[in-house]
N, C-alpha and C positions, 0 to 999 in steps of 0.2 A: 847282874853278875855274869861275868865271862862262863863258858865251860871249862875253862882251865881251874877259875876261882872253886867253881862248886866242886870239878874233883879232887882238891885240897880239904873244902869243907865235910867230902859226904865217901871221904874213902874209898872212890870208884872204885878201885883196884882191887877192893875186897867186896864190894857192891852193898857194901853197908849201907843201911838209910840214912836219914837225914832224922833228927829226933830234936826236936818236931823241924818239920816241914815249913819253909816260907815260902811267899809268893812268889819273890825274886828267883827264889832256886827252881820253880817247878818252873818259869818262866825262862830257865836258863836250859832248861830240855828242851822244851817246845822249839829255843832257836839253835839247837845243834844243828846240823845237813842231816839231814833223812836219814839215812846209811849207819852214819855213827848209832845214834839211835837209837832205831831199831840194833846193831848190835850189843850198844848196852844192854836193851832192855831182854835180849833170848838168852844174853848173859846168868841176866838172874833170873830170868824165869827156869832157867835149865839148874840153879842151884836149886830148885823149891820143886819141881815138877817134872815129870815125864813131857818133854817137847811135842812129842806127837799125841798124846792122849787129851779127848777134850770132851767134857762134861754135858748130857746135854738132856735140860727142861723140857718139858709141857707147861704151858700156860690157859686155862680156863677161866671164863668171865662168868666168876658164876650165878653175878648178880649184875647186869648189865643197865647204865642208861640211869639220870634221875637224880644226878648227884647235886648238889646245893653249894658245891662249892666252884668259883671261878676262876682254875687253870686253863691257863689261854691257850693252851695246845692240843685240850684236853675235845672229845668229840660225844664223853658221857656227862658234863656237865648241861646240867637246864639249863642254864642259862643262856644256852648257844643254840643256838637254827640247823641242827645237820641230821645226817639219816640215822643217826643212833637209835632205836627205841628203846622208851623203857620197859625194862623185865622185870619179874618176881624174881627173887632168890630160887635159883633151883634145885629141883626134888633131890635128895640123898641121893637116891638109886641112878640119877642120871649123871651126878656127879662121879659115882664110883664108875661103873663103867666108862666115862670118860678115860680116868685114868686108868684100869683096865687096858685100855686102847691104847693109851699113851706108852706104858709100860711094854707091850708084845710090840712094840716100834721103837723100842732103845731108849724110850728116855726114864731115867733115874730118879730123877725130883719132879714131884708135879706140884704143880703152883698156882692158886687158887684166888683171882682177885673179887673183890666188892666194889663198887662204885659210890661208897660212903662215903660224907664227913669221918664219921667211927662207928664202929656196930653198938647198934642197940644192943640189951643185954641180949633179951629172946631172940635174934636173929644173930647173936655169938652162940648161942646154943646151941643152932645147926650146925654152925661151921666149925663148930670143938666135933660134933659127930661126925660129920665129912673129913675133919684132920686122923678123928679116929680109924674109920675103914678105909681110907685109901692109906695110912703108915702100916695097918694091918695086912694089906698087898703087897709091904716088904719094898716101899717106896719112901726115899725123904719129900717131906712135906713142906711146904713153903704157905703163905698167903699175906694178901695185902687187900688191908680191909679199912684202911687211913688212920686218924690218929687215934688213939687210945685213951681209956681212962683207966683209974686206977685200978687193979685187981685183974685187970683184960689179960696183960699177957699171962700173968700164973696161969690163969684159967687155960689160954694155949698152952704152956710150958705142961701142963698135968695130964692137956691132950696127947702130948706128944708131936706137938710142932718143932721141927727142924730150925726155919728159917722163918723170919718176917723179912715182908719186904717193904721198906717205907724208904722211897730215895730222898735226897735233898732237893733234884733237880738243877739246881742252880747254886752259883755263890751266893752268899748272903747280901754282899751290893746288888745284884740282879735282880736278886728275888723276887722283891716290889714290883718289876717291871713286869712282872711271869704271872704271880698271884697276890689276891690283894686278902681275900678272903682268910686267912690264915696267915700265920709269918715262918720264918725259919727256923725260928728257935721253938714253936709249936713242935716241926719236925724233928728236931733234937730232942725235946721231950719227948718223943713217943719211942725214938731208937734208946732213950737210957731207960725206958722202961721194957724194952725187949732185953737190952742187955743185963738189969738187973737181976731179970726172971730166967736166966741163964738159956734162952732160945738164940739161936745163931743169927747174928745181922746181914741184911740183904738190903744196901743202900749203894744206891748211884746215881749220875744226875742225866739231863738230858743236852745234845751240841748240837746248832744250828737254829736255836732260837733270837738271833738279833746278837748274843753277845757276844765280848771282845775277847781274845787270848787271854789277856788277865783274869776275866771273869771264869774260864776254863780253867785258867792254874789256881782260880781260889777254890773253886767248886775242889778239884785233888786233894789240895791242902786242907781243904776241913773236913774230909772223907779220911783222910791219911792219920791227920792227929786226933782223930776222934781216942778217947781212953783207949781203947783196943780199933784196930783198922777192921770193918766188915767182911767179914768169912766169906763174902759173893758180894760183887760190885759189875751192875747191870750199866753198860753205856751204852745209852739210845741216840742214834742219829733224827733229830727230829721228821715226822713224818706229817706235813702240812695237811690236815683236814679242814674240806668245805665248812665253813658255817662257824669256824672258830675266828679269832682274832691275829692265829698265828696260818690261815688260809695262802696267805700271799708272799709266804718267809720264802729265802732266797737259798737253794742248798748247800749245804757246805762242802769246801775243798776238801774231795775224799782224803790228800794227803794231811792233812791236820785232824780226821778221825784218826790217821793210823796216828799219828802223834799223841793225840789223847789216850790212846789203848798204851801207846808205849809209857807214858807218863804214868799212868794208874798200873803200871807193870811194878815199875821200877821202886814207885812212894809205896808201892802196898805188895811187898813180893812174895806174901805169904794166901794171901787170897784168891778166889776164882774171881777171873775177870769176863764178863761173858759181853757177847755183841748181843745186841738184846732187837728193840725195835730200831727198824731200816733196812735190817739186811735185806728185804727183796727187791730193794734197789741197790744192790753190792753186786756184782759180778763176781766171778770166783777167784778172780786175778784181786781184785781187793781184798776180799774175805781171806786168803790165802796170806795175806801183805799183813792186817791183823794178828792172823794166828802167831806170824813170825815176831809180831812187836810183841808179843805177850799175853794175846786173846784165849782163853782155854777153857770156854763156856759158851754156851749157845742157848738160846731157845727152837726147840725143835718142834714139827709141827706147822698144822696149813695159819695159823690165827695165830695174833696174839691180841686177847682182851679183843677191840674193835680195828684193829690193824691186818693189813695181811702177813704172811712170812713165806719163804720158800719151799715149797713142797716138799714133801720127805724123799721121794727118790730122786731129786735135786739135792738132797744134800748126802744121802748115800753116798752118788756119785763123785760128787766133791770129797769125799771123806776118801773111796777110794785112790781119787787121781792122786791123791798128797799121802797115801798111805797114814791115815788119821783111823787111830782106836777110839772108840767111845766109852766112856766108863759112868 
């Protein structure tokens, strides 16, 4: 479908969305000129949000290394040869003061991963405790701790968790090629049991893994038509690590991340869209090119999980050149 076709189907003019969302249309964005674009997309993100104001995470692993299951990009799966070690679950008190630390440094939400299949019940235990005294710090909560069973999220929801974060990763064609170990629609079951338990969803996927523009516009489109579109939608530019299968991926054309941000702008114009893992390979002249497609989240902070990120007075600095609030 042309862009002429989709702005007859999707009421550009009033930057209505699309309901529901097809391949063809999210595929009819990705091939507009750059320019347009991005202007569509600061379009609507300027109906739904403060242009310069942008949201920004802490992420803590707070159970690192060991995990059973076999995503190929992944550096905490067993299954793989890399420097990861494996960790215990750590102590309460170290987890608060983490965030403690997070918070007297700007960031707002702290987010809290596990390197699980799913929590055992007794190692949910803790992490209802640790959802406890870091929301009682006057912080939204977040954590991702993989797929769930039944009763799990209330049990978050009663903690007083904000956000779960369980992405898709990928389109559902892809998927297969990404993980074999669990399937898609595993993932989909565990986000409709966040969503039933009325805790906020935190789903997005990862670019630069082998797959094609379609495979990008489907991963949108099943993020977009989900029953409700996710309150926080994390896009990770993949970050190739040693020892995995996805070691020797090729990176991808930073202008088709901005196209991706701009696409997850426009399908979902109500949500935070955040540049998640890659950015300490973004230059600010990218990171900048983002914000204007419709990026208005960040993870903030030297780490994320087993990744690096850009130093905090590296992004101070950035925040001042472009006169960027953080909230």
């Amino acid at each position: 479908m042309q862009a002429s076709s989709l702005a007859a189907v999707c009421s550009t003019q009033q930057n209505a969305p699309c309901s529901p969302w097809t391949v063809e249309q999210v595929l009819a964005l990705y091939e507009m000129p750059l320019m347009d674009l991005i202007w569509r997309a600061q379009g609507v993100h300027r109906q739904h949000f403060d242009p310069n104001a942008i949201q920004r995470s802490a992420l803590l692993s707070v159970k690192t290394g060991g995990c059973s299951e076999d995503c190929s990009y992944c550096s905490q799966s067993a299954r793989y040869d890399t420097d990861t070690e494996r960790e215990r679950l750590m102590p309460i008190g170290d987890v608060v003061a983490a965030a403690q630390a997070a918070k007297d440094k700007g960031a707002s939400r702290f987010c809290m991963g596990a390197a699980w299949r799913g929590p055992k019940d007794n190692d949910l235990d803790k992490v209802l405790e640790m959802v406890r005294e870091v929301k009682a710090l006057g912080m939204q909560t977040c954590v991702t701790l993989g797929m769930l069973k039944e009763g799990q999220a209330d049990k978050l929801k009663d903690a007083g968790l904000d956000y779960y974060n369980h992405n898709l990763d990928t389109d559902k064609e892809f998927y297969g090629q990404v993980i074999k170990s669990h399937t898609h629609d595993d993932r989909l079951d565990t986000l409709e049991q966040v969503r039933d338990a009325g805790i906020n969803v935190c789903s997005g996927g990862i670019i630069g893994m082998g797959e094609s523009r379609k495979n990008r516009a489907g991963l949108i489109v099943q993020l977009a038509n989900l029953p409700k579109p996710p309150e926080s939608v994390p896009i990770n530019n993949l970050v190739p690590i040693p020892g995995t299968p996805m070691a020797e991926s090729s990176r991808l054309d930073p202008f088709e991340f901005v196209r991706t941000i701009a696409a997850a702008r426009i399908t979902m114009p109500t949500s935070w869209v955040r540049l998640s893992a890659g950015r300490q390979e973004m230059n600010d002249e990218l990171q900048a090119l983002c914000f204007l497609a419709g990026a208005n989240s960040m993870f903030y902070g030297e780490r994320l999980l087993t990744t690096g990120n850009p130093d905090i007075d590296r992004d101070d600095q950035l925040f001042a050149r472009l006169g960027l609030k953080a909230v």
